[in-house]
C-alpha positions as a Markdown table, in Angstrom:
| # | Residue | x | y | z |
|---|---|---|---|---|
| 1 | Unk | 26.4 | -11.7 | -24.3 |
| 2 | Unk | 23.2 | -11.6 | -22.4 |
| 3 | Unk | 24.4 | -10.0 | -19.0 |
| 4 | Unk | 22.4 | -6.6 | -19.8 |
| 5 | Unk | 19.2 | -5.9 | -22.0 |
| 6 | Unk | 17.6 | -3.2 | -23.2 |
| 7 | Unk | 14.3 | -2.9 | -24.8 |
| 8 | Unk | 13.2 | -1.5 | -28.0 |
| 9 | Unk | 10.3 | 0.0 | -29.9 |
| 10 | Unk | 7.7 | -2.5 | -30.8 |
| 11 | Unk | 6.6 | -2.8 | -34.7 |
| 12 | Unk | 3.4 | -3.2 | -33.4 |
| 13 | Unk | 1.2 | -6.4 | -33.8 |
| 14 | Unk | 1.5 | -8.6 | -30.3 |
| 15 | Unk | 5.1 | -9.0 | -29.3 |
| 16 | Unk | 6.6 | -11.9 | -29.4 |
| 17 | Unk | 6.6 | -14.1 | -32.4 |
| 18 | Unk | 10.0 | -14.7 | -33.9 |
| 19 | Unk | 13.3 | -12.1 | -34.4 |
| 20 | Unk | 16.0 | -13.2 | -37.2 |
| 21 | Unk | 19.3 | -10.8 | -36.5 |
| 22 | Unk | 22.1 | -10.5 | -40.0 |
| 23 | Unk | 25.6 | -12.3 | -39.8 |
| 24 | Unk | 27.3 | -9.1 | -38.4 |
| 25 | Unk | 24.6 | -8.1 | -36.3 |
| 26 | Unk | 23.6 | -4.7 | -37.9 |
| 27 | Unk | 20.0 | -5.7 | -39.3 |
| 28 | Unk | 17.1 | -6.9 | -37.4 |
| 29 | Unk | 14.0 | -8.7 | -38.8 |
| 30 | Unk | 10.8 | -9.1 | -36.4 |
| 31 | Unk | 7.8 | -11.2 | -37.6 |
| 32 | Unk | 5.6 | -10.1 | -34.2 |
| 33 | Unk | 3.1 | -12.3 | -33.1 |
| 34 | Unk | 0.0 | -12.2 | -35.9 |
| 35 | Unk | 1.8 | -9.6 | -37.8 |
| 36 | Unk | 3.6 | -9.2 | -40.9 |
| 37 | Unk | 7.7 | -9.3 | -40.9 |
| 38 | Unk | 8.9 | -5.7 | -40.1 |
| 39 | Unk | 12.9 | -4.8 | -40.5 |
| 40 | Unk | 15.2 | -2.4 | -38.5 |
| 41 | Unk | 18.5 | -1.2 | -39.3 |
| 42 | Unk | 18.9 | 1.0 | -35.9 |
| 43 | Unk | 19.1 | -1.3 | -33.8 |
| 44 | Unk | 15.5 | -1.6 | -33.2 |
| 45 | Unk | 15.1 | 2.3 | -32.7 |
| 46 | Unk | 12.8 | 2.1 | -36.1 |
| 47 | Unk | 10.7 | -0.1 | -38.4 |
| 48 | Unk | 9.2 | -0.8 | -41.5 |
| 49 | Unk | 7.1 | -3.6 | -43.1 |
| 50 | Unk | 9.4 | -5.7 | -45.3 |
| 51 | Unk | 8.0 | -6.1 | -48.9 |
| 52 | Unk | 7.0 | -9.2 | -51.0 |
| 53 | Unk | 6.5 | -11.2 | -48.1 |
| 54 | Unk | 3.3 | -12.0 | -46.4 |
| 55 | Unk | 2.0 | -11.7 | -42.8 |
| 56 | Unk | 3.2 | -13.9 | -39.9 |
| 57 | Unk | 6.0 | -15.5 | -41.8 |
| 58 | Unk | 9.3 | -16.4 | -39.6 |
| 59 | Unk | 12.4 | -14.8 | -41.1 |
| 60 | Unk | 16.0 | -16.5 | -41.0 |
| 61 | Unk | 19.6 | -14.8 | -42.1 |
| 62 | Unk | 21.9 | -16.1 | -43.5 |
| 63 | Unk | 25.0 | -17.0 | -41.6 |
| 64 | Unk | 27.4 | -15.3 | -44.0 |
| 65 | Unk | 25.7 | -13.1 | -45.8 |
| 66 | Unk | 24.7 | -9.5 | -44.0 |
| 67 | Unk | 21.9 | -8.7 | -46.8 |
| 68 | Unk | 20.5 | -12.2 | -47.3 |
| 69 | Unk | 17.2 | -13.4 | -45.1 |
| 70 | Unk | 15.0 | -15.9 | -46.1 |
| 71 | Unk | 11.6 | -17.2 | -45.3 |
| 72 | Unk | 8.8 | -20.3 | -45.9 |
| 73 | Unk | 5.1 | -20.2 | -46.5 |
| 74 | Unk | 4.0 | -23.6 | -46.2 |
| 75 | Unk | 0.9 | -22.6 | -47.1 |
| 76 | Unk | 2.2 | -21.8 | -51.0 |
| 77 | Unk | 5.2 | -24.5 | -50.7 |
| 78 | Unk | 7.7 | -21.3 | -51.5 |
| 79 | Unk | 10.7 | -19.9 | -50.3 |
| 80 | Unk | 11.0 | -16.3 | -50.0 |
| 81 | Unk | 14.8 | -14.7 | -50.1 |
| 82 | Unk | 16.0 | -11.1 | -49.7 |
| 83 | Unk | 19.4 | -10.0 | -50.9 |
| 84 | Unk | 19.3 | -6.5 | -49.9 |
| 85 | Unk | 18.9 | -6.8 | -46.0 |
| 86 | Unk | 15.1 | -7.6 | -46.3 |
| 87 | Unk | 14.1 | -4.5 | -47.7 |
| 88 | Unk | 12.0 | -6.9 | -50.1 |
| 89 | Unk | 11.7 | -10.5 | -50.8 |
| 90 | Unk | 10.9 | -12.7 | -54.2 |
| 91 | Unk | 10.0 | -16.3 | -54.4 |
| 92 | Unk | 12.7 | -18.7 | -55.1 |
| 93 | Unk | 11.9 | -22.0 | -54.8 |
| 94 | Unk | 8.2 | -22.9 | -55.1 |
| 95 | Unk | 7.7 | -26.6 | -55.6 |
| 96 | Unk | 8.7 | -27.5 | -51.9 |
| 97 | Unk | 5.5 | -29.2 | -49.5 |
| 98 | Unk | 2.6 | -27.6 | -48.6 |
| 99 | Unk | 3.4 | -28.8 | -45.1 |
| 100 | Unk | 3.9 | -27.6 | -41.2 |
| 101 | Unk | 8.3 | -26.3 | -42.1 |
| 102 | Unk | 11.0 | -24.7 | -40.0 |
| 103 | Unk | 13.8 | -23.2 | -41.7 |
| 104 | Unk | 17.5 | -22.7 | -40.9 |
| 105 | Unk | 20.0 | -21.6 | -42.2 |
| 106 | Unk | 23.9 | -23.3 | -41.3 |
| 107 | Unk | 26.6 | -21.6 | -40.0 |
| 108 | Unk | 29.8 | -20.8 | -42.2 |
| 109 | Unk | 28.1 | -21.5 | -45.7 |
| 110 | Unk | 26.5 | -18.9 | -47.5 |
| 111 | Unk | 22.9 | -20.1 | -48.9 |
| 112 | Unk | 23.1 | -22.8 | -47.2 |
| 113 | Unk | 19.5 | -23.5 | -46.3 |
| 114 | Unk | 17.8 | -26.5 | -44.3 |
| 115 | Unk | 14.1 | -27.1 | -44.3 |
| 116 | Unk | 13.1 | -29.1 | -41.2 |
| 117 | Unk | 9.2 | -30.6 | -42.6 |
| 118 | Unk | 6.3 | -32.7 | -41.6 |
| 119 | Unk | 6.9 | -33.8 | -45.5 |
| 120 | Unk | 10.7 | -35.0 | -44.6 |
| 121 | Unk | 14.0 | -33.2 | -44.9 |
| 122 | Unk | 15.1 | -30.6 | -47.4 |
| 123 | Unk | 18.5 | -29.0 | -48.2 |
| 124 | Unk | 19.4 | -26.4 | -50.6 |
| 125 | Unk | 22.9 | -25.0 | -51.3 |
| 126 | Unk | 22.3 | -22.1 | -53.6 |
| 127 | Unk | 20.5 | -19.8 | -51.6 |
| 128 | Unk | 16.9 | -21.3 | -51.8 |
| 129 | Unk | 16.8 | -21.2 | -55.6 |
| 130 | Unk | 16.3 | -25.3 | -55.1 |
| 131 | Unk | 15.9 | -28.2 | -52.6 |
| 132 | Unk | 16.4 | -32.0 | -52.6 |
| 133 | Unk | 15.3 | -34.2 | -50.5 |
| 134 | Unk | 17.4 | -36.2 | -47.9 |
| 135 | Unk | 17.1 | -39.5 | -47.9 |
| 136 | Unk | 15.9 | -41.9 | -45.1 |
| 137 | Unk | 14.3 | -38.9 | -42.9 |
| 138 | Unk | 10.4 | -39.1 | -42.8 |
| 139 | Unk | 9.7 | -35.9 | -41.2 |
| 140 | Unk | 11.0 | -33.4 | -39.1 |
| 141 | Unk | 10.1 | -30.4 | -36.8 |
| 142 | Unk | 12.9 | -28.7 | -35.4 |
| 143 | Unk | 16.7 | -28.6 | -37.1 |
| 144 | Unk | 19.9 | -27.4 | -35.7 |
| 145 | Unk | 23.8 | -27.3 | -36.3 |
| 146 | Unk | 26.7 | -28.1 | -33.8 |
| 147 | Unk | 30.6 | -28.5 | -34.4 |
| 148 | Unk | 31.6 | -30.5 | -36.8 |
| 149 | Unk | 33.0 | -34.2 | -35.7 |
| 150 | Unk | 36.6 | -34.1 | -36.1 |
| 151 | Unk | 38.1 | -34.3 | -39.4 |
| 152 | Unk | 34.5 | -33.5 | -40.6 |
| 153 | Unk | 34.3 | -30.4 | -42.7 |
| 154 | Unk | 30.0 | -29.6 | -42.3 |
| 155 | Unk | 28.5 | -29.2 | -39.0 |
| 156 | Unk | 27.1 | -31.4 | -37.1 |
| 157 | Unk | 23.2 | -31.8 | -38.2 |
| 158 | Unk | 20.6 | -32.0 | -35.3 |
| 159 | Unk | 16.9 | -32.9 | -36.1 |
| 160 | Unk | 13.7 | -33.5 | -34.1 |
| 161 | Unk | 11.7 | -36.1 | -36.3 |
| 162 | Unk | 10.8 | -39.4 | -37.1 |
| 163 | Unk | 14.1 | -41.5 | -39.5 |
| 164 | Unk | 12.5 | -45.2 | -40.0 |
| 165 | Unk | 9.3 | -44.0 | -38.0 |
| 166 | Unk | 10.8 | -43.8 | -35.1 |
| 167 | Unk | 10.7 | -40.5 | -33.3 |
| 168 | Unk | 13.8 | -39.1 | -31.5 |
| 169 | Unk | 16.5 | -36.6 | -32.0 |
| 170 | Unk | 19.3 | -37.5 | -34.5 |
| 171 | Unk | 22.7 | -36.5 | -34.9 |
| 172 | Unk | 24.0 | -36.2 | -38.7 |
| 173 | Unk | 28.2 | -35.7 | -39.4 |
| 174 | Unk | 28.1 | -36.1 | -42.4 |
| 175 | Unk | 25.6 | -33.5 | -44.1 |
| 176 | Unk | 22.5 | -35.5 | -44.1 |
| 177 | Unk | 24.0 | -38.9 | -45.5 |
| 178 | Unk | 23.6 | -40.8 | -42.0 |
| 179 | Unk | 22.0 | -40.3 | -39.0 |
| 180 | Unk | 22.3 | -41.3 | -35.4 |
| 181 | Unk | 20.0 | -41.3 | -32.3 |
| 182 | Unk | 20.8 | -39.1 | -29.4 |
| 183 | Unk | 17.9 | -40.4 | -27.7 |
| 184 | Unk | 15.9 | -43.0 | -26.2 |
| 185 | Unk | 11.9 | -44.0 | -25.7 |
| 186 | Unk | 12.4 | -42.9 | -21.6 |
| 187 | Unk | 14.3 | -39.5 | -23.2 |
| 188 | Unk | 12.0 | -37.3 | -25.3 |
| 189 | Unk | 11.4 | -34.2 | -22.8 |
| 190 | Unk | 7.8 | -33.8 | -24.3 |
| 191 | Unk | 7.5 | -30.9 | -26.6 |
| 192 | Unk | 10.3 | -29.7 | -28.5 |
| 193 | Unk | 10.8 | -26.0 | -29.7 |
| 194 | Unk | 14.0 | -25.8 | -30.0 |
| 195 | Unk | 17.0 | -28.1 | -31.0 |
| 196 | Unk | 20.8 | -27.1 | -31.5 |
| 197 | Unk | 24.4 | -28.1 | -31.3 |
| 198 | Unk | 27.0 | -26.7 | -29.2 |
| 199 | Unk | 29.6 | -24.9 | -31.6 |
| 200 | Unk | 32.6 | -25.2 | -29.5 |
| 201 | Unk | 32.1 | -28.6 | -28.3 |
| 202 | Unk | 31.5 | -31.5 | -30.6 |
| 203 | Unk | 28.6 | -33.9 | -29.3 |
| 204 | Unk | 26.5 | -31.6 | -27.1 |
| 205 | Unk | 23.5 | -30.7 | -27.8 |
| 206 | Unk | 20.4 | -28.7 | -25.9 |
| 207 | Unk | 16.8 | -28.6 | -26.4 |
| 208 | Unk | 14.1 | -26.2 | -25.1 |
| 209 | Unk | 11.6 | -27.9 | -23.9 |
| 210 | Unk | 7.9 | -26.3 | -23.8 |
| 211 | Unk | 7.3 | -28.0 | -20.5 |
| 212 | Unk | 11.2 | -29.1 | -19.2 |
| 213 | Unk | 13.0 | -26.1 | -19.6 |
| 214 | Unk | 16.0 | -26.2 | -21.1 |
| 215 | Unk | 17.9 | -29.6 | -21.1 |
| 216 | Unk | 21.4 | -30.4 | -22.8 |
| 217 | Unk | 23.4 | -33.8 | -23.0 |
| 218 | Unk | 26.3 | -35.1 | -24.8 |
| 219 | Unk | 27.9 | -38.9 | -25.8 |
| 220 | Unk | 28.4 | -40.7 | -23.2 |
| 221 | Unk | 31.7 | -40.8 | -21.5 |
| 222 | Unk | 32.6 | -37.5 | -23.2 |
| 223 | Unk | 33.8 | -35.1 | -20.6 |
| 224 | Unk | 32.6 | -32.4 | -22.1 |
| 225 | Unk | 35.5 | -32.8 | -25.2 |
């Protein structure tokens, strides 16, 4: 949980970049910086390039799933998915927008996939094979999940984007078919790299900030419950 660390050998390219670990922890996928995706199943102790997948693409797992990553090239519009623990990867989907996308994929679903996307938001529910569109959100950059509200059964939906072309950060409880702001005009922390719910406590949410560190805050007159 954080209190020790240990380094491991480096794939090679620049460090960095971005690190996608499988639902039970056993497989690691490292896209270093200006490199191409590279896969572990030591623990990090070893490496090797994953295939059918181009260079500098960030890799997600599935949150279910041990064998199942995924990944997007915005430059081709397509979704790339592995099914045996990103050995190798084939396109899926391949009519989604040529356009600046972060992926994720939501906790206790399997292939269930959320595309974050300067184009708007996109949601797919059968492991990347195809997306739809949600409704009323004009673009977004960052996506993250939270507990559910109560008597909700999806978790809660977290975006950084623009709904009605106002920017903000939006809270969704019901799987994309409403939204609310979490935010105001004197609240946007300047850039955002990060946004995600708490999944313990419904409400909460944190951002990384580029410049602000990390902030969290939750409803007013919560309490933390």
């Amino acid at each position: 949980n954080g209190r020790t660390w240990k380094a491991f050998e480096s794939p090679g390219g620049n460090g960095a970049g971005n690190i996608a670990v499988s639902a039970d922890g056993a497989t690691f996928v490292w896209t270093p910086e200006n490199f191409s995706p590279q896969v572990s199943h030591d623990r990090g102790a070893g490496w090797k390039a994953c295939a059918g997948i181009g260079a500098k693409l960030r890799v997600v797992s599935d949150r279910e799933n041990n064998d199942s990553f995924y990944a997007f090239d915005s430059a081709d519009g397509k979704l790339f998915v592995s099914t045996d623990g990103a050995e190798t990867f084939s396109s899926k989907a391949s009519d989604l927008p040529h356009a600046e996308g972060f992926l994720r994929a939501a906790p206790g679903l399997t292939g269930d996939l959320w595309l974050a996307s300067l184009a708007g938001l996109y949601h797919s529910s059968d492991g990347g094979k195809s997306f739809r569109k949600i409704d009323g959100v004009d673009s977004a950059t960052r996506i993250g999940f939270g507990k559910a509200a109560p008597q909700k059964e999806f978790s809660a939906i977290y975006i950084v984007g623009k709904i009605k072309n106002v920017y903000g950060f939006y809270r969704s409880d019901d799987n994309g078919g409403s939204w609310m702001r979490v935010n105001d005009g004197e609240h946007q922390f300047a850039q955002i790299n990060s946004i995600s719910g708490d999944p313990r406590i419904f409400g909460r949410v944190y951002l990384a900030s580029a410049s602000r560190g990390i902030i969290y805050g939750e409803p007013a007159g919560a309490g933390g419950k």
